[in-house]
N, C-alpha and C positions, 0 to 999 in steps of 0.2 A: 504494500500500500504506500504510495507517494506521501507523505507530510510537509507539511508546509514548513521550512527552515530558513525561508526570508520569508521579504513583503511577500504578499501573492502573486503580485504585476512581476515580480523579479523572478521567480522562478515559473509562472506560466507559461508568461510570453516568450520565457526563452526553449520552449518544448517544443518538438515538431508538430504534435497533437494541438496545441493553440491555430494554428493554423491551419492545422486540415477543419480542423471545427467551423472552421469562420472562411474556406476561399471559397462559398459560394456568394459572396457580397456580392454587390449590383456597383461594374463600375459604371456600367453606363449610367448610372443614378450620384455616383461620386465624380461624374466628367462633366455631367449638366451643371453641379453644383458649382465645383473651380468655374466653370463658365459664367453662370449665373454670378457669383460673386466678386469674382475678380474684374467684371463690366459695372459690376452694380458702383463697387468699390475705388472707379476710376482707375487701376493701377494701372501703370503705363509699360508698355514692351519693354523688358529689360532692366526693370522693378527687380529686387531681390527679397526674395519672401524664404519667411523661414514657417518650417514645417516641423513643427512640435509636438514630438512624440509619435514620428512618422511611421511605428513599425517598418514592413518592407519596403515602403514611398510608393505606394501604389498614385496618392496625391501626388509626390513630389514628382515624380517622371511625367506625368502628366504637364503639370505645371509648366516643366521643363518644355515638355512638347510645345507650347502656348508662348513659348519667348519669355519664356523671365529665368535670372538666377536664380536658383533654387538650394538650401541647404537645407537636409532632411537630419532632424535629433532623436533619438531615442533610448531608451533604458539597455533595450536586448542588443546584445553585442549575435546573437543569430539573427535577430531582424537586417541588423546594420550590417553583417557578412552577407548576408543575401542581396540585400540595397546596393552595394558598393560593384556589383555588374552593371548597374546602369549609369554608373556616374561619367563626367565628361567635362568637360573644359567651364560650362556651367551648371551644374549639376553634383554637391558634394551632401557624404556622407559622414556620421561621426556620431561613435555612444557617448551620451549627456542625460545628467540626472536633470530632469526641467525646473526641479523647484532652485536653481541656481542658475544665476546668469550666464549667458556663454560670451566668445568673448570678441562679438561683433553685435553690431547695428543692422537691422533692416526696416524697408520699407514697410513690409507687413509681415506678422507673425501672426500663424492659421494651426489652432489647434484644435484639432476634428474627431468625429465619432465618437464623442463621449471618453477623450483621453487626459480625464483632468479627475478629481475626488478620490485618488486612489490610496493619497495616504494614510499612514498607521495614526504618525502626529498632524491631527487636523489643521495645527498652525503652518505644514509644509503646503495645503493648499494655498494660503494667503503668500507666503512665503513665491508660489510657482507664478502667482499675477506680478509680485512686485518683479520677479526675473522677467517677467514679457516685456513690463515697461522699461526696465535696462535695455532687454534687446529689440526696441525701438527709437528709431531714430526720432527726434522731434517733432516731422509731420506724421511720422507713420501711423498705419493705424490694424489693432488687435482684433482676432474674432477667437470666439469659444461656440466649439458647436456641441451642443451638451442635449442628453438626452431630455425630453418635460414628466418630468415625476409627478405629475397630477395623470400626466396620460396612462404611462407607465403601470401606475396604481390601477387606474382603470381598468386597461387591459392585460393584466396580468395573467400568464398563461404559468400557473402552479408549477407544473409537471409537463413533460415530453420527453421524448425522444428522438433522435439525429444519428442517420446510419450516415456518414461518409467515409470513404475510400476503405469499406468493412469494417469498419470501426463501429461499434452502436454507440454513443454518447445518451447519459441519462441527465437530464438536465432538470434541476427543482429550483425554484424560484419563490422570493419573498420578501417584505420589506420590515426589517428589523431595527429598531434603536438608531432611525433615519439614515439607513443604509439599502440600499435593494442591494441583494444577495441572490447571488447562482450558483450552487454547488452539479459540480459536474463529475460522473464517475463512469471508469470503460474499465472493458478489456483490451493491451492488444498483447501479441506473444507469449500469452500467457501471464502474465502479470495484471493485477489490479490497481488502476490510477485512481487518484481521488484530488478533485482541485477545487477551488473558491474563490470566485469575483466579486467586489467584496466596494462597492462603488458609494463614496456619499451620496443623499440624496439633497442634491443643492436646486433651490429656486429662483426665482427670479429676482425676490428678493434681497435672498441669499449671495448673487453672482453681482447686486446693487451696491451691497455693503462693502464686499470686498476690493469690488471697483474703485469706489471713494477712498478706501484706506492704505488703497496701492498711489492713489494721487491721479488716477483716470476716470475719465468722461464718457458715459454708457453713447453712442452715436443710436444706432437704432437695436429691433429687437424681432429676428425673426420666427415662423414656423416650422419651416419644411425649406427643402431645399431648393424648392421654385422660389425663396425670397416673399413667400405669403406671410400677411401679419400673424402674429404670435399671438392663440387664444389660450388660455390658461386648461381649459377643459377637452380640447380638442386638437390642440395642433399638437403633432410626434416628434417634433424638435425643440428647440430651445438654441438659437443661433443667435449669439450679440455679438455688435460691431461695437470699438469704442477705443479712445485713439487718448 
């Protein structure tokens, strides 16, 4: 049985199984969004945006595609061994803890799919805003795309199942001591894993407060990835822009 002997995020994401779990995401739903936003957001050809907590940079090569500089950060040193095929003249790679500034400036810093509430000491969330606004240059401007915990709640699916690449994954799901929680269990090779995603449940509120005490200004507040206003009971994102 796997035990958890770090964070969770440290030793998950750094499994091949994290991955088989999750590559059937929708990039065509992650390619409309960089579009959507990076129009919405004026950035200009050639902009250098940094990409926060990019696992493999499915974003960041993207991005790259689109003309701009792109630096891809993350925890997993396997996420970032993976990423670093696709790197190039502007397109780089490098493992960084996000709750600490790194050690450049950009135009925009984009951190997505709900890659932020992971830590153990909840002061390193507050901690990860004031490092975006270091790595912002003085016009730039910051988004968090975070999932909406009213929705969340709403439709919460307890229990399932997820067969990928023979793998069955058992996944049970709940919201705890304002944390949503996924504990995930398989077999493969005969061994038994056991894992926990283990994500604050932060609000809008919540993403308000922390904004003002990092010294940043909320810009706007979206829903979904088409850039629809943010309803509290119905939209499935939680995207802020704020510079």
């Amino acid at each position: 049985m796997t035990t958890e002997t770090t964070d969770w995020y440290a030793s998950w994401f750094n499994t091949p199984f994290y991955h088989i779990l999750y590559k059937d995401r929708d990039h065509a739903e992650a390619q409309t969004f960089m579009e959507n936003l990076t129009s919405y957001l004026n950035i200009p050809e050639g902009a250098h945006i940094l990409d926060l907590a990019c696992g493999k940079g499915r974003h960041s090569v993207y991005l790259n595609s689109m003309g701009y500089q792109v630096t891809g950060l993350d925890l997993s040193e396997e996420s970032i061994a993976y990423a670093k095929q696709f790197e190039n003249e502007h397109l780089h790679f490098d493992v960084h803890d996000m709750s600490e500034p790194y050690h450049q400036q950009f135009d925009a810093v984009f951190n997505l799919f709900t890659s932020f509430g992971y830590f153990k000491d909840e002061a390193d969330n507050l901690e990860t805003v004031k490092a975006i606004k270091s790595n912002l240059k003085s016009d730039g401007i910051g988004v968090i795309d975070f999932m909406n915990v009213d929705y969340v709640a709403e439709h919460l699916v307890e229990e399932d199942v997820k067969v990928m690449e023979g793998i069955t994954f058992h996944q049970k799901r709940r919201l705890v001591e304002g944390y949503v929680v996924k504990d995930i269990t398989f077999e493969s090779a005969g061994k038994a894993h056991s894992y926990r995603e283990r994500v604050k449940a932060f609000r809008l509120e919540d993403f308000i407060d922390m904004l003002e005490a990092a010294g940043l200004t909320l810009l706007d507040v979206f829903g979904d990835y088409k850039l629809k206003p943010f309803h509290k009971k119905t939209s499935e994102r939680l995207i802020l822009t704020f510079m």
